[in-house]
N, CA and C atoms as a LAMMPS dump frame, in Angstrom:
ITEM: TIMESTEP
0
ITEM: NUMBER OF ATOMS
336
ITEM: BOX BOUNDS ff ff ff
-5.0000000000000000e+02 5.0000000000000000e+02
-5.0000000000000000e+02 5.0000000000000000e+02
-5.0000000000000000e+02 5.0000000000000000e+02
ITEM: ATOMS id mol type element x y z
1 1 1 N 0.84 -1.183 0
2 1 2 C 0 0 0
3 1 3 C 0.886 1.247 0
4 2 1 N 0.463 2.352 -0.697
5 2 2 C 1.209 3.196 -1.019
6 2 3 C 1.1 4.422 0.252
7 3 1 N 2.24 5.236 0.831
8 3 2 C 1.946 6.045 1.64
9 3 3 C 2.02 7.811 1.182
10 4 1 N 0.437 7.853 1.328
11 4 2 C 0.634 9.486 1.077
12 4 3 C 0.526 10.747 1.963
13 5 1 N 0.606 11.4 1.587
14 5 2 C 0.088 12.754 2.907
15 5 3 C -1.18 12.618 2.858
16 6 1 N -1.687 13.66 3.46
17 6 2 C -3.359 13.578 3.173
18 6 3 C -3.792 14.509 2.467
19 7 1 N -2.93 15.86 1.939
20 7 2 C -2.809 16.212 1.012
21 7 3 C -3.321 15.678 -0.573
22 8 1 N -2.061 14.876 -0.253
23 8 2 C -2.176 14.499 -1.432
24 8 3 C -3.443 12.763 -2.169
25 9 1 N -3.394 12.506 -1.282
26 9 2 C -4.763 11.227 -1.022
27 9 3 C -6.351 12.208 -1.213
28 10 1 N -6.292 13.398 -0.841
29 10 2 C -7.712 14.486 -0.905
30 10 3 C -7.264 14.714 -2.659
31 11 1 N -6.529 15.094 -3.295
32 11 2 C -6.116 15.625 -4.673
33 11 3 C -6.502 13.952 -5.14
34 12 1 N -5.868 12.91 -5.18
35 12 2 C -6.459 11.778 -6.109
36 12 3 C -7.577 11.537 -5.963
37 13 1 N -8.375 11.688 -4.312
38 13 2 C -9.859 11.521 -4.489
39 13 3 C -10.539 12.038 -5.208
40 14 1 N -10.089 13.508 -5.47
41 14 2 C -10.954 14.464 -5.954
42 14 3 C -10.942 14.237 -7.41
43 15 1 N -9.844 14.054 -8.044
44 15 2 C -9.845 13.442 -9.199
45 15 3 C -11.131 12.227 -9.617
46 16 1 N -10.92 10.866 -8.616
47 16 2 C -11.421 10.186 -9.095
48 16 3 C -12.86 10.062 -8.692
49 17 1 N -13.416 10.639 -7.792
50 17 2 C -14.581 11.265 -7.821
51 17 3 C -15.051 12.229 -9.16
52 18 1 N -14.204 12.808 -9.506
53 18 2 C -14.767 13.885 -11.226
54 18 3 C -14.374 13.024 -12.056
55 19 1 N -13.655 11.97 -12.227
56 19 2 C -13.561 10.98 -13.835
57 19 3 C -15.039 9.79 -13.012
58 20 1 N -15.226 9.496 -12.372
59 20 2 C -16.598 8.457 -11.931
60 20 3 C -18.091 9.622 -11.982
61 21 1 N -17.711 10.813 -11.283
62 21 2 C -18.868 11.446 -11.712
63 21 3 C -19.28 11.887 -12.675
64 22 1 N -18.439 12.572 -13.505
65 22 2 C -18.621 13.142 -14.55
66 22 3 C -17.645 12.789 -15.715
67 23 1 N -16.314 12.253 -15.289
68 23 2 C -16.022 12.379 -16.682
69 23 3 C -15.901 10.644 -17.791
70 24 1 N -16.127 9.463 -17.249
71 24 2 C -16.032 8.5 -17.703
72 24 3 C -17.089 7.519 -18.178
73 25 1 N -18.362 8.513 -17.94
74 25 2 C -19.785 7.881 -17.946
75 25 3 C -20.361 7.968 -19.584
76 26 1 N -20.007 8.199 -20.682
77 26 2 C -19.846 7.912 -21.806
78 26 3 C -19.077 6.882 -22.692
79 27 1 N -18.205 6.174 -21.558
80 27 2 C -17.574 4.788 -22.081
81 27 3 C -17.622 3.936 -21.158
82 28 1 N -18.194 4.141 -20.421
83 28 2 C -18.098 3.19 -19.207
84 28 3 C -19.644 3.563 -18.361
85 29 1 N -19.896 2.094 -17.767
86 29 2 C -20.891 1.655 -16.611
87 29 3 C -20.294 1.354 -15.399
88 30 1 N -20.625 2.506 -14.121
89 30 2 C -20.463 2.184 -13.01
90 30 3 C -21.146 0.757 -12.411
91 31 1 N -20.302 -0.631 -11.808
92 31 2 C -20.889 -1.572 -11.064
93 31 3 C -20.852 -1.012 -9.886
94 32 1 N -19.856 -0.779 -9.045
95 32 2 C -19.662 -0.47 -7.985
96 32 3 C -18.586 0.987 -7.75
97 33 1 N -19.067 1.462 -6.197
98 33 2 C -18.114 2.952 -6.141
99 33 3 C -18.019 3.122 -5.276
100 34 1 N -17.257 3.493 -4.897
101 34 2 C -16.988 3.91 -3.07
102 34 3 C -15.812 5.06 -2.711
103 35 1 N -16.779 5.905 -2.481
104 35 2 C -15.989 7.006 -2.36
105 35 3 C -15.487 7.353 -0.572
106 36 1 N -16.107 6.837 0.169
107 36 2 C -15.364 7.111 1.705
108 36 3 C -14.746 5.661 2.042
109 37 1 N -13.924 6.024 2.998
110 37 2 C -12.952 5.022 3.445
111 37 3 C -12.057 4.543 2.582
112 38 1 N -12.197 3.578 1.686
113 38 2 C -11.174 2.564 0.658
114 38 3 C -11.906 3.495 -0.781
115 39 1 N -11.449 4.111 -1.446
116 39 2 C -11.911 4.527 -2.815
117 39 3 C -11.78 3.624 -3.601
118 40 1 N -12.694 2.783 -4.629
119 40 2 C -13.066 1.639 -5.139
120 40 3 C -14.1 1.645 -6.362
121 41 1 N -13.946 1.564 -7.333
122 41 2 C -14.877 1.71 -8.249
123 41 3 C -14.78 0.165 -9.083
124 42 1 N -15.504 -0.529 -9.548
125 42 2 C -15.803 -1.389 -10.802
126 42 3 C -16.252 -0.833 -11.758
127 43 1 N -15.701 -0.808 -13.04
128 43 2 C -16.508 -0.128 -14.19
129 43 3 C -16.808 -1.036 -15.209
130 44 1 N -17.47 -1.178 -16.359
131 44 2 C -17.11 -2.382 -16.98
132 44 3 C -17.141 -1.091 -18.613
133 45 1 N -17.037 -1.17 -19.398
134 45 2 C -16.567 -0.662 -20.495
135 45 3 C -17.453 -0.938 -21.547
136 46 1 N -16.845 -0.131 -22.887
137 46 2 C -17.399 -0.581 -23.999
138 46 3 C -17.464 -2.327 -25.224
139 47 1 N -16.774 -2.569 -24.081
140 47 2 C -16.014 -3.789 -24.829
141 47 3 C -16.351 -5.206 -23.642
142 48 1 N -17.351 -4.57 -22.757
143 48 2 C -17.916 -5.546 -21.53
144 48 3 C -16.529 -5.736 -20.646
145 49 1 N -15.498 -5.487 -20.506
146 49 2 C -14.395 -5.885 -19.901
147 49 3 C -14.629 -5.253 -18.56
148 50 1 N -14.423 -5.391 -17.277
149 50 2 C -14.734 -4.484 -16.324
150 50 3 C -13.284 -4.243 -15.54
151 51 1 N -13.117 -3.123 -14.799
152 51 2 C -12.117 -2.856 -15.136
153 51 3 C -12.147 -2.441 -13.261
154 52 1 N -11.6 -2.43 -12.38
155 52 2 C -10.758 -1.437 -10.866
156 52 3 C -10.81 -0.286 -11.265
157 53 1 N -10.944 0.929 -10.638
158 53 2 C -10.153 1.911 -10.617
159 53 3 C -10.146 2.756 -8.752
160 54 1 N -8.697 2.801 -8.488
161 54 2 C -8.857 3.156 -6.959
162 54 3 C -7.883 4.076 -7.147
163 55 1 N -7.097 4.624 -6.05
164 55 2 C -6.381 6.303 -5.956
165 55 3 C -5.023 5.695 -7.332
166 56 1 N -4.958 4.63 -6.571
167 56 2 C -3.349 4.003 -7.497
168 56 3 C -3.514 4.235 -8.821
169 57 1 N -5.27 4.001 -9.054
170 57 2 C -5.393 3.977 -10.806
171 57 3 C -4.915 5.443 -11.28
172 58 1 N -5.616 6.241 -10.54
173 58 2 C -5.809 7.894 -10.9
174 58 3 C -3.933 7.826 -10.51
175 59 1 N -3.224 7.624 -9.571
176 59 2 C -2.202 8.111 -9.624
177 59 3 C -1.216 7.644 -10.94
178 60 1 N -1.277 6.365 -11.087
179 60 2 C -0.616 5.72 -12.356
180 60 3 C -1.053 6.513 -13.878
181 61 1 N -2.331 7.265 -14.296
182 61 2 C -2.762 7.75 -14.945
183 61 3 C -2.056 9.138 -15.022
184 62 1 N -2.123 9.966 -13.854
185 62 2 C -1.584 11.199 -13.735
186 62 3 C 0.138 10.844 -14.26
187 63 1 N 0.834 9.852 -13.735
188 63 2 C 2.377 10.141 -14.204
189 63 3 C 2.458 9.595 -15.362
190 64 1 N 1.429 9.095 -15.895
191 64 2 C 1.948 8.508 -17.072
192 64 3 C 1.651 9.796 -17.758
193 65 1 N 0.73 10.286 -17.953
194 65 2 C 0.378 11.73 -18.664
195 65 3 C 1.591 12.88 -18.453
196 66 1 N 1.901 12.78 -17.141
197 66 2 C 2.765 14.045 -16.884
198 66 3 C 4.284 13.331 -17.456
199 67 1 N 4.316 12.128 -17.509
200 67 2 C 5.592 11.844 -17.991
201 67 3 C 5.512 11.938 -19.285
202 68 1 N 5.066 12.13 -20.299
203 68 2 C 4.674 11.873 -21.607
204 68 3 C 4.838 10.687 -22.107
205 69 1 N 4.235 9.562 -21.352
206 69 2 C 3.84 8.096 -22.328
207 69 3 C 2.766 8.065 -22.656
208 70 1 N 1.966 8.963 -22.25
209 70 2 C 0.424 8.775 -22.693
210 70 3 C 0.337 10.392 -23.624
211 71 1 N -0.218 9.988 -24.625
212 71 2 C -0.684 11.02 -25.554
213 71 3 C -1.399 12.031 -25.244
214 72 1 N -1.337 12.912 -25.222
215 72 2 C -2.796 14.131 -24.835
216 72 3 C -2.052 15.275 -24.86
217 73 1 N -3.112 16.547 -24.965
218 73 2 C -2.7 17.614 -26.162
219 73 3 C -1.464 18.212 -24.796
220 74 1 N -0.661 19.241 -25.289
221 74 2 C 0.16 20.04 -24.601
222 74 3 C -0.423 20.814 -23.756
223 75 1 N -1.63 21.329 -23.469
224 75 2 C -2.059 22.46 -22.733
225 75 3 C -2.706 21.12 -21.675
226 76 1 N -3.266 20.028 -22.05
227 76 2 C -3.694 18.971 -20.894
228 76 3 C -2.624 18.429 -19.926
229 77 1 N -1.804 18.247 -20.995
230 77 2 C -0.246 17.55 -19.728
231 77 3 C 0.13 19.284 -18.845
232 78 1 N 0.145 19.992 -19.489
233 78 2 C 0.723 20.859 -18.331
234 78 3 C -0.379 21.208 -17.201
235 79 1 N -1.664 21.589 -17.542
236 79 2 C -2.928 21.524 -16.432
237 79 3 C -2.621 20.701 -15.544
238 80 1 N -2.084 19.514 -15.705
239 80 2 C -2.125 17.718 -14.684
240 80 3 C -0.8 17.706 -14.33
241 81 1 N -0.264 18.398 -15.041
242 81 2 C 1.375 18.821 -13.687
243 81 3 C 1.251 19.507 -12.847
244 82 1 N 0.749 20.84 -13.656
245 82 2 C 0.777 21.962 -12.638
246 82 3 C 0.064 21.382 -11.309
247 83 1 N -1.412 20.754 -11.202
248 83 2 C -2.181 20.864 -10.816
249 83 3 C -1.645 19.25 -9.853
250 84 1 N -0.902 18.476 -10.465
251 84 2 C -0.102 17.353 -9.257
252 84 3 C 0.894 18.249 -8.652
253 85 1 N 2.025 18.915 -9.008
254 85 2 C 2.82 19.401 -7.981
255 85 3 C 2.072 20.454 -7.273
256 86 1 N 0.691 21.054 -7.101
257 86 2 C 0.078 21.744 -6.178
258 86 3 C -0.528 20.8 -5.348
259 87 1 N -1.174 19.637 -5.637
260 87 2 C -1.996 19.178 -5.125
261 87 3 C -3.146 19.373 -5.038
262 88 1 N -3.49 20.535 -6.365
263 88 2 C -4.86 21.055 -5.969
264 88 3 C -5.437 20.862 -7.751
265 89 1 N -6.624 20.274 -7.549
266 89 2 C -7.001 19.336 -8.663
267 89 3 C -8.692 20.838 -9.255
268 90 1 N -8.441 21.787 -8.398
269 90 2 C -9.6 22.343 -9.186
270 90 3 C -9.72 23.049 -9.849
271 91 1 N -9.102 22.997 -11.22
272 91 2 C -8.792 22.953 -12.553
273 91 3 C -8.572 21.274 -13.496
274 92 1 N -9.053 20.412 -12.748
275 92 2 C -8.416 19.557 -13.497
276 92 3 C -10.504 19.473 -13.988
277 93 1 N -11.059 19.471 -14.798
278 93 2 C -12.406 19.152 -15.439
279 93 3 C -12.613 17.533 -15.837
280 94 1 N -13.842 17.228 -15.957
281 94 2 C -14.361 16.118 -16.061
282 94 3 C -13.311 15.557 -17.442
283 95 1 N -12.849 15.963 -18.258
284 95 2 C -12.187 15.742 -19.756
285 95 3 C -10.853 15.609 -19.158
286 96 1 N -10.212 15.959 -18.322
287 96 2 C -8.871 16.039 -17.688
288 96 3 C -8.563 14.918 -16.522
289 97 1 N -10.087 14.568 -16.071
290 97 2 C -10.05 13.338 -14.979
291 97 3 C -10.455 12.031 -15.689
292 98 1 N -11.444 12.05 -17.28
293 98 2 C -11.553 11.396 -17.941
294 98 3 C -9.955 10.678 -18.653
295 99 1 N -9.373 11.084 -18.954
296 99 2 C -7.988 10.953 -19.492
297 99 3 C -6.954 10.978 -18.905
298 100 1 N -7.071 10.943 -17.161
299 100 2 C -6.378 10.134 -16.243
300 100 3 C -6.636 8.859 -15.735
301 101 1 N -8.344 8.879 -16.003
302 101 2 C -8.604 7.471 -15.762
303 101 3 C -8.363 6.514 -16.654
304 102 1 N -8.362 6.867 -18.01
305 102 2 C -8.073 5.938 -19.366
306 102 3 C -6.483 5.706 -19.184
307 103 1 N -5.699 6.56 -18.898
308 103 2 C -4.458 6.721 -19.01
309 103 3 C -3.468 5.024 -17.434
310 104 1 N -4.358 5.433 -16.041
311 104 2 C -4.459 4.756 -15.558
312 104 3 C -4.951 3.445 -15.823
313 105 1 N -6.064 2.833 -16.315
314 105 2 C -6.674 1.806 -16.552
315 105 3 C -5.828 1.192 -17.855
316 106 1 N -5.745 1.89 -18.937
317 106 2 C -5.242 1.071 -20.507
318 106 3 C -4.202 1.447 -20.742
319 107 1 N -3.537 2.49 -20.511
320 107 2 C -2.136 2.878 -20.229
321 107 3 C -2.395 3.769 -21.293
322 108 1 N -3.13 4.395 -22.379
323 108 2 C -3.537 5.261 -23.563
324 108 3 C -4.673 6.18 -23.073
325 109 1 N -4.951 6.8 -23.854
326 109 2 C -6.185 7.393 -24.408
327 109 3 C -7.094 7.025 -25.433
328 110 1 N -8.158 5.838 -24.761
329 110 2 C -8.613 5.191 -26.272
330 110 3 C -9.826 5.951 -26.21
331 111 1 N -11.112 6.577 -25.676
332 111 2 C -12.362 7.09 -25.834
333 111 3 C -11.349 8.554 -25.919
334 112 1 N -12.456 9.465 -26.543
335 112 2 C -12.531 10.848 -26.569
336 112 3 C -11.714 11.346 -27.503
């Protein structure tokens, strides 16, 4: 298990609370979600595959983006830096938490 501040554990929630609320619900079906205590989602996809997504997902998503292995435009990777080395995610929009969760889950950007 990974150890964070609480800082920074409030910034991935908040994330993955806006890619489950709003930004992933055009390629994906919520099974399950859990937003207090253990953050936990089941999603299952366009392709029926169902898929985890918990802080680790959103965090694996965010460095892959900010590292540039994952594709997405220049003004998105810098929003999701800026906005990881603050810790403060409110600027990151449903399209910005959408494409941390894809980025996390498939290691790409395949919807949007």
């Amino acid at each position: 298990m990974t150890t964070r501040t609480n800082a920074r554990t409030q910034f991935l929630t908040d994330i993955y609370v806006c890619a489950l609320e709003g930004g992933i619900g055009y390629w994906s079906t919520c099974i399950e979600y859990r937003r207090s205590t253990t953050q936990r989602a089941v999603i299952e996809d366009l392709e029926d595959a169902l898929h985890e997504i918990t802080l680790d997902t959103i965090a694996r998503g965010i460095n892959a983006v900010a590292d540039g292995s994952v594709a997405v435009s220049d003004y998105l990777r810098n929003l999701i830096r800026a906005a990881s080395r603050s810790n403060d995610a409110g600027d990151v929009d449903a399209i910005a938490a959408d494409d941390i969760a894809q980025a996390g889950i498939y290691g790409e950007v395949i919807y949007g």
